[in-house]
C-alpha positions in Angstrom: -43.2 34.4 -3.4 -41.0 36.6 -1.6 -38.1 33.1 -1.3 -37.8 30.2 -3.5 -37.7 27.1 -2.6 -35.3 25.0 -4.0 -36.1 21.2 -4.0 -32.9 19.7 -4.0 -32.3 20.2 -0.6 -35.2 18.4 1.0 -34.0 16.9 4.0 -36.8 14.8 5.2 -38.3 12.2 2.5 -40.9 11.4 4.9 -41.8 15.4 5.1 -42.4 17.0 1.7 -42.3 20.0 3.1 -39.0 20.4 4.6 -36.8 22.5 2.2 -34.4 24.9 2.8 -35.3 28.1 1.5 -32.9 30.2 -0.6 -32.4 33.7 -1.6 -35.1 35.6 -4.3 -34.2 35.0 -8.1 -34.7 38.5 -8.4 -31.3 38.9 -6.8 -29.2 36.5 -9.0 -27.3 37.7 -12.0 -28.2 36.3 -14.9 -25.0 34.8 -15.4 -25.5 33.0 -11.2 -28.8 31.5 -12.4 -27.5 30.1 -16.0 -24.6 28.5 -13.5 -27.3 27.2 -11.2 -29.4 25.9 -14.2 -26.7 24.1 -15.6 -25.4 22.4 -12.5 -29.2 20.7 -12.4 -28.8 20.0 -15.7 -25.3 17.7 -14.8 -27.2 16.5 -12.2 -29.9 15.2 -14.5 -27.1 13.9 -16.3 -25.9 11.8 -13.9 -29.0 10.7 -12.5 -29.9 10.1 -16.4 -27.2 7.4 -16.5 -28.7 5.3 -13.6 -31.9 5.4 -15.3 -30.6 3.9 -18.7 -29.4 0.9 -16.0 -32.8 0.7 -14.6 -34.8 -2.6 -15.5 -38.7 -2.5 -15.8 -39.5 -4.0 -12.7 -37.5 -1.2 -10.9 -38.9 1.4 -12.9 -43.0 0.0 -12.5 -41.8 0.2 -8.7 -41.0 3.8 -9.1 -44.3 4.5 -11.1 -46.2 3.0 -8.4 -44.5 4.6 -5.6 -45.2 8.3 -7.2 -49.1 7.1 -6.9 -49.5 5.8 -3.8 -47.4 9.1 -2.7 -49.8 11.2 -4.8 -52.6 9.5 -3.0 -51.2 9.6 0.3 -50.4 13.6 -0.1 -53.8 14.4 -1.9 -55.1 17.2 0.6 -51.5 19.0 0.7 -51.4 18.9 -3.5 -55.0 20.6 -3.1 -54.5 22.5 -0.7 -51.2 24.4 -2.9 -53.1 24.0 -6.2 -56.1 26.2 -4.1 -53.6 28.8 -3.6 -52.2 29.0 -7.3 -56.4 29.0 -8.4 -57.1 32.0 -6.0 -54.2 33.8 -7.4 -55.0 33.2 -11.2 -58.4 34.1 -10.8 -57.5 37.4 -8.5 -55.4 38.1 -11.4 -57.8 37.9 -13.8 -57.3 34.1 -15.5 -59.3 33.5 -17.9 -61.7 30.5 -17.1 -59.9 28.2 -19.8 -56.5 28.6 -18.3 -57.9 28.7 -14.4 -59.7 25.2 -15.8 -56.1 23.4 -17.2 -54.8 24.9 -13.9 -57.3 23.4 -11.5 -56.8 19.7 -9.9 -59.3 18.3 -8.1 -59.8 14.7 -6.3 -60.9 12.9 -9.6 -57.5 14.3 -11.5 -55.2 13.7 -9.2 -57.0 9.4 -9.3 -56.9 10.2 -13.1 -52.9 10.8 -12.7 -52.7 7.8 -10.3 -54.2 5.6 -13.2 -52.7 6.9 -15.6 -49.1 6.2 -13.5 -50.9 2.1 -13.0 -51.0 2.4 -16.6 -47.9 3.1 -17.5 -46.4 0.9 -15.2 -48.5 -1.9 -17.3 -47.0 -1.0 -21.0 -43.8 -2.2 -22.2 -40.8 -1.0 -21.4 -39.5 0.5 -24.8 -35.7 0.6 -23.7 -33.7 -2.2 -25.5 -36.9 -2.8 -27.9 -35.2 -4.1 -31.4 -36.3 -1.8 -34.0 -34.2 -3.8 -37.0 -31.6 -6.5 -37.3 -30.0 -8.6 -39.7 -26.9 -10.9 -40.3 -24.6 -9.1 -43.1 -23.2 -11.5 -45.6 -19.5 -10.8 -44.2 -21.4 -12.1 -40.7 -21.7 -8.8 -39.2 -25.3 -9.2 -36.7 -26.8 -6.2 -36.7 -29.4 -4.3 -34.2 -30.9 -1.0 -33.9 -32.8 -0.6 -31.1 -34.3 1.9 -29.0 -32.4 3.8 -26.0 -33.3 6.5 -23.5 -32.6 9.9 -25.1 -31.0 11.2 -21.6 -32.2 14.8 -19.9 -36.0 15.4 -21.3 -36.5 19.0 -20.4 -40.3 20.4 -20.7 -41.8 23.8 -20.6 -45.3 24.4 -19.8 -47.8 26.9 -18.6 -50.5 26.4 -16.2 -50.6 22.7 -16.4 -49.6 21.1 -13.3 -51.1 17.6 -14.5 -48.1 17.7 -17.0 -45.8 17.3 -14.2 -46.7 14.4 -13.2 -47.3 13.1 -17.1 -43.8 14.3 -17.6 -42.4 12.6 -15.3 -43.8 9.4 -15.7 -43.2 8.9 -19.2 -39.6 10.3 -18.5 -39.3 7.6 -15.7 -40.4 4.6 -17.6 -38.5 5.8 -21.2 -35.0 5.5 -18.1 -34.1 9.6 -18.6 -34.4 12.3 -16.3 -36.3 15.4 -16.5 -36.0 18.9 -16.0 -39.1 20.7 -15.6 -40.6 24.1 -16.1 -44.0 24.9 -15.2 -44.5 28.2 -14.8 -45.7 30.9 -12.4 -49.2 30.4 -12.5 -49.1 26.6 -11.2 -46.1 27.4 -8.9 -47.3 26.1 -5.8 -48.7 23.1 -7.1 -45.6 22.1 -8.9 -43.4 22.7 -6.0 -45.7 20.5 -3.5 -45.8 18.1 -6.7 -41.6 18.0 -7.6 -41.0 17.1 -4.0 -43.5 14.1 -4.0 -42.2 12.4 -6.6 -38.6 13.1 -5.9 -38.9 11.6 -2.3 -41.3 8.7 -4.0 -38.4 7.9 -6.3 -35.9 8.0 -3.4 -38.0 5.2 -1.2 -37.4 2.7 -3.9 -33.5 3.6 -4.5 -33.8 5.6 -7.7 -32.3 9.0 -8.2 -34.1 11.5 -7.1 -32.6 14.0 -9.8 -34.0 12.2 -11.9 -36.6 14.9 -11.6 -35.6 18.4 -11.0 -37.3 21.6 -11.7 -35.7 25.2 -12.7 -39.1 26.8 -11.6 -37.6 29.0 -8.6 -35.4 30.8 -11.2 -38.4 32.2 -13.3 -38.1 33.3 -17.0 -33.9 33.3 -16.5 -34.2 29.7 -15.5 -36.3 29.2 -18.5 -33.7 30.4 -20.9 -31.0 29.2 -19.1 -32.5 25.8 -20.0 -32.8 27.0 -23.7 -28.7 27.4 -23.9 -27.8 24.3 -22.1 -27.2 22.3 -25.9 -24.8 19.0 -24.5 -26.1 19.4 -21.0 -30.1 18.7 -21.8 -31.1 16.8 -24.8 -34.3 17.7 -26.0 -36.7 20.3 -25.2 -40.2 19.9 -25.1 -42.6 22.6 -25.0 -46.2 22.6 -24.5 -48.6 26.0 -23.8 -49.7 28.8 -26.2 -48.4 29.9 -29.6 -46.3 32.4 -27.3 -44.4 30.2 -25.5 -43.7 27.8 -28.3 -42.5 30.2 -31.0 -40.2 31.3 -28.4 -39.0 28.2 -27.6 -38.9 27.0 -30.7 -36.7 30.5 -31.8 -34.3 30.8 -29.1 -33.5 27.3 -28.3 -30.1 25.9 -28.8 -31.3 22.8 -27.3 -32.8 20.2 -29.9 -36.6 20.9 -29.6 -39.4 19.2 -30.4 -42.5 21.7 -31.3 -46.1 20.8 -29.7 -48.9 23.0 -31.5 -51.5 25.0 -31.0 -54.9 23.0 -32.0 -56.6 24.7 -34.5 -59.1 21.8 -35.0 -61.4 21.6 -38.0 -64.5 19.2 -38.0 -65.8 18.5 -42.0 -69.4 17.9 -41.2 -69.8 16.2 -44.8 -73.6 16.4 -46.7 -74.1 12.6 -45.3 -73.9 12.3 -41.9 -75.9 11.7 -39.9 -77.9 13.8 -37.4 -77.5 12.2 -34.3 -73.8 11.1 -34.9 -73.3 14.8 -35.4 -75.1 16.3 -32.9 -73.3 13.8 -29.9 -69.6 14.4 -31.7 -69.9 18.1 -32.1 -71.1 18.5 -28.7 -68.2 16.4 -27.1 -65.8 18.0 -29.5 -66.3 21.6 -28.2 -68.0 21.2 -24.6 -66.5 17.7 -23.3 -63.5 20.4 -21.7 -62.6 23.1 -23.8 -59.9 24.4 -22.7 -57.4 21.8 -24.2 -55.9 21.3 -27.6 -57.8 18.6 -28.9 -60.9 20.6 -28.7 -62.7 22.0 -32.1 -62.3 24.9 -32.8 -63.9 25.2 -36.6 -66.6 23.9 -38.0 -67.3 23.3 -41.7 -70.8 22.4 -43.2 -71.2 20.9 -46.3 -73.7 23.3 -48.4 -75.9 20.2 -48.9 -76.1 19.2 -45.4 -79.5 19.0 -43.5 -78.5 18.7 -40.2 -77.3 22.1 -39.3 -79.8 23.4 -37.7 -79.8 20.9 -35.3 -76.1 20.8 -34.7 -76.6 24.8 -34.2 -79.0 24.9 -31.8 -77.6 21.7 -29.3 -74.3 23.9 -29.3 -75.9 27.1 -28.3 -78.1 25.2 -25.9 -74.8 24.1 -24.4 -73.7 27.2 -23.9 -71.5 27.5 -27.4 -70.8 31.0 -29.2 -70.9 30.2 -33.1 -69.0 32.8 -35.0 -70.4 32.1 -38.3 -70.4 33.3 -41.9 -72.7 34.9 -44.4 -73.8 31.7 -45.8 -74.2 30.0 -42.3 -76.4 32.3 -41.0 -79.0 32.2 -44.1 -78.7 28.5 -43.3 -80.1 28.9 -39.9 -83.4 29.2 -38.6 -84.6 32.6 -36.8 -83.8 32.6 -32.9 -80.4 30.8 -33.0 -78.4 33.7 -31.8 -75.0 33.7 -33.6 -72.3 36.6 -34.1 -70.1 37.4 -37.6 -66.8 36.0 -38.5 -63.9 37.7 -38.9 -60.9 36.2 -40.9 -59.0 36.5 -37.9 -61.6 33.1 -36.8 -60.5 30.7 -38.9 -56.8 31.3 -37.4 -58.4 31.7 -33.7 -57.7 28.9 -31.2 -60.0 29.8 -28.9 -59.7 27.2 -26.0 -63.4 28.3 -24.3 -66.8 27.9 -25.5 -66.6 29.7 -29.3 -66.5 27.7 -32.7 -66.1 29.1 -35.7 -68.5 28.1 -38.5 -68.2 28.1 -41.9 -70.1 26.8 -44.9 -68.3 25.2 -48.1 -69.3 23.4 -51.4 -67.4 20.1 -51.4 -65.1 18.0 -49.9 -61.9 19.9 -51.7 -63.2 23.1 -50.5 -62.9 22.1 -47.0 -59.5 20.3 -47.5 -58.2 23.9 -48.9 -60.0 25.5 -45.8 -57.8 23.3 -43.7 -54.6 23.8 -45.6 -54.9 27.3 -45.4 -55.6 27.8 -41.7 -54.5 24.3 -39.7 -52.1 24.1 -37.5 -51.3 20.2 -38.1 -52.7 19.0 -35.3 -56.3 16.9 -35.5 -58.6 17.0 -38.0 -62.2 15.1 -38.2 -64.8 14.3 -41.2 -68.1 13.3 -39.9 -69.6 11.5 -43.1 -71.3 8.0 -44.3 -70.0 8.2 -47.2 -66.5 5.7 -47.1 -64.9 7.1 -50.7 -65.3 10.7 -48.8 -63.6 9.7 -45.2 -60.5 7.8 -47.8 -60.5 11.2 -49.6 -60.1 13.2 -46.9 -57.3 10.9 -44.7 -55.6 11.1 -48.0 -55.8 14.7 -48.3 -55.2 16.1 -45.4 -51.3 16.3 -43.9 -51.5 16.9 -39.5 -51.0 14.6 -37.0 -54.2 13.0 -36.4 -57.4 12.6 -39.1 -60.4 11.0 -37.0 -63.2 9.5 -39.2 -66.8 10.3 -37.2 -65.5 10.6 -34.1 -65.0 13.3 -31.5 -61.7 15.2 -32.0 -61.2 14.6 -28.1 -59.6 10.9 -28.5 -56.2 12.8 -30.2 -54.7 11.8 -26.7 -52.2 9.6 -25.2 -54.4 8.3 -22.7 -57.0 7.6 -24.9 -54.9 6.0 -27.7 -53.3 3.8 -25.2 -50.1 5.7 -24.4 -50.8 5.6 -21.2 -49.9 9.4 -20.6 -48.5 11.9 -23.0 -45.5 14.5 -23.1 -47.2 16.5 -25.6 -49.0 16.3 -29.1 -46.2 17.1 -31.7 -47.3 18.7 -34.9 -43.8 18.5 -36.3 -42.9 15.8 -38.7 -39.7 14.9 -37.6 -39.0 12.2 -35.1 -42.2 12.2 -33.8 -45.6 13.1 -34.4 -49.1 13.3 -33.0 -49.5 12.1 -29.1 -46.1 11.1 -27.9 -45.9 8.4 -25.4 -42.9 6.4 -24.2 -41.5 5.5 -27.6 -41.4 9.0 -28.5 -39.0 9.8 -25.6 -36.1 7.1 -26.6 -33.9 7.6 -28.9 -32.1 4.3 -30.9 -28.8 3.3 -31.5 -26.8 0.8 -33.9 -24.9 -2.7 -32.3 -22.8 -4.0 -34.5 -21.2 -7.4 -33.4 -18.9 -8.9 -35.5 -15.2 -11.9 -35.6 -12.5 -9.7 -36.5 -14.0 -8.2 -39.7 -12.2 -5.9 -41.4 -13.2 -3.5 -44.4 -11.9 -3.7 -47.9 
């Protein structure tokens, strides 16, 4: 893009494309664009207070408002999102990223639903965590507040500005977003839409903003605002994570990579495995929920099977030594490399591997997880104890596909991110996850001895 175009200064809430278009990034100092950054950021600040105000009635409003607005401006999202697809894949995307950038009709109604959703749950703002009556009479509460300016950077993943946003919305903070190049038009047609949606029903609309027209500068702009944002969250590839995660002075909290191991354990069954493994690794594979590493209990008989249903559907097994004895002639496989086992591969490839017990495939895990869902496919019940016992990441599924480690599924009603960090939150995080708490402390005129 040879202009930005910089949302704030929509004139027309009834037009989402009216904006007033201002000069190249490329010709702001570094110093101009931290400036710029940081005035959005004190804008999200102040729009961050009216949220904390906002009751649950006038928040559902403001969920339901972005969807019909989605709904209403379905062909225009489409039509932007076409352009940022033509672009990725005349830049060579590969197919797994061109796939998390693509929306279609059925995800933008998935977003909608998700937004109806929301609106259903709880509000978790004023939610008492704890309380008690002292014996000096002090009443005690801790309960759960917004945590204030949310900022989020992502790659690729337009659907995650709306997520974002909606969880932000309904949790009462304000959001500052980055989405990156790739998704560029899409996020700009989407930022507008549900800044004028929030306006129609009298809620701030800087209560979404986006740094997105300042590129990478923006981005670490963002990363120096400590007091001014209050928690980053960052969601794409290793890359962008360890950088975040490294050059932040903001609070962050760390999504992973999903380097997802399935334990196909020497009792189960056939079919189970066959439907679970297939859903695992073809359902969409291009997400981090997705398996990425298979390991087959030496005593298993239902390899063969599980083998050939994956390569029917299209599935590259890179297997080991012991795998490929296992395996009948004609199932077309190709070696393992260590680098494998570390390999999130996003795209139709699974690592295989073959191990002797239960604790073998608990070390495998330990050694190469990245903490964020792991799976045992077994009828044996002292087996699936063993192994939620054993293993430490943010979601253990018992004979089920690896896919349900989602927000949406587990009844979040969207997610910001899956968080493989142990501290504050962990796994899928949902509206909760995005408040923070604080103590009241009510008392007559007590006074410390």
């Amino acid at each position: 893009m040879t202009e930005a175009l910089i949302h704030q200064t929509a004139e027309n809430s009834n037009d989402s494309t009216t904006v007033t278009p201002v000069p190249a990034t490329a010709q702001l100092s570094p110093a101009d664009v931290e400036a710029a950054v940081f005035a959005i950021a004190d804008r999200s600040r102040s729009a961050a207070r009216k949220m904390a105000h906002a009751n649950r009635a006038w928040k559902d409003r403001g969920l339901r408002a972005i969807g019909t607005a989605l709904l209403e401006r379905k062909d225009h999202i489409l039509a932007a999102n076409a352009k940022d697809v033509a672009a990725g894949r005349a830049n060579g995307t590969r197919a797994s990223m061109l796939d998390r950038l693509t929306l279609t009709e059925a995800r933008i109604d998935a977003l909608v639903k998700a937004l109806e959703n929301l609106a259903t749950l709880p509000d978790p703002v004023g939610n008492v965590v704890r309380g008690q009556t002292l014996p000096n009479g002090l009443r005690l509460r801790q309960i759960n507040v917004p945590m204030g300016v949310v900022a989020a950077i992502y790659e690729a993943r337009p659907n995650v500005t709306v997520d974002i946003a909606g969880l932000a919305l309904k949790s009462g903070n304000a959001v500052i977003l980055r989405g990156g190049s790739a998704a560029a038009a899409t996020n700009a047609a989407l930022v507008i839409i549900l800044r004028d949606a929030l306006e129609t029903v009298g809620l701030p609309a800087d209560a979404v903003q986006t740094v997105d027209e300042f590129g990478r500068d923006g981005a670490n702009a963002l990363m120096r605002a400590r007091g001014r944002v209050d928690v980053l969250i960052p969601r794409g590839g290793r890359d962008l994570i360890q950088s975040v995660v490294t050059n932040s002075s903001v609070p962050v909290i760390e999504t992973g990579e999903g380097n997802v191991h399935i334990f196909l354990d020497s009792s189960a069954d056939e079919e189970m495995a066959v439907d679970i493994l297939l859903n695992a690794k073809t359902q969409r594979p291009s997400v981090c929920n997705t398996v990425e590493t298979l390991l087959v209990h030496s005593g298993s008989t239902v390899l063969p099977a599980v083998a050939k249903a994956l390569r029917a559907a299209g599935v590259t097994l890179h297997v080991d030594d012991r795998i490929r004895a296992a395996l009948p002639a004609g199932v077309e496989t190709v070696a393992a490399t260590e680098e494998d086992w570390a390999t999130e591969y996003m795209d139709l490839d699974l690592a295989v591997a073959m191990v002797d017990s239960l604790d073998d495939a608990v070390d495998h895990i330990r050694t190469w997880s990245t903490g964020h869902t792991e799976a045992i496919l077994t009828n044996d019940l002292a087996n699936a104890e063993r192994f939620i016992a054993d293993v430490d990441s943010a979601a253990v599924i018992v004979n089920a596909s690896t896919r349900f480690t989602d927000g949406g599924e587990l009844g979040l009603g969207a997610e910001v991110g899956i968080s493989t960090q142990k501290l504050h939150a962990r796994g899928p995080m949902g509206l909760t996850e995005l408040t923070t708490t604080k103590w009241i402390v009510q008392g007559e005129g007590q006074t410390r001895g």
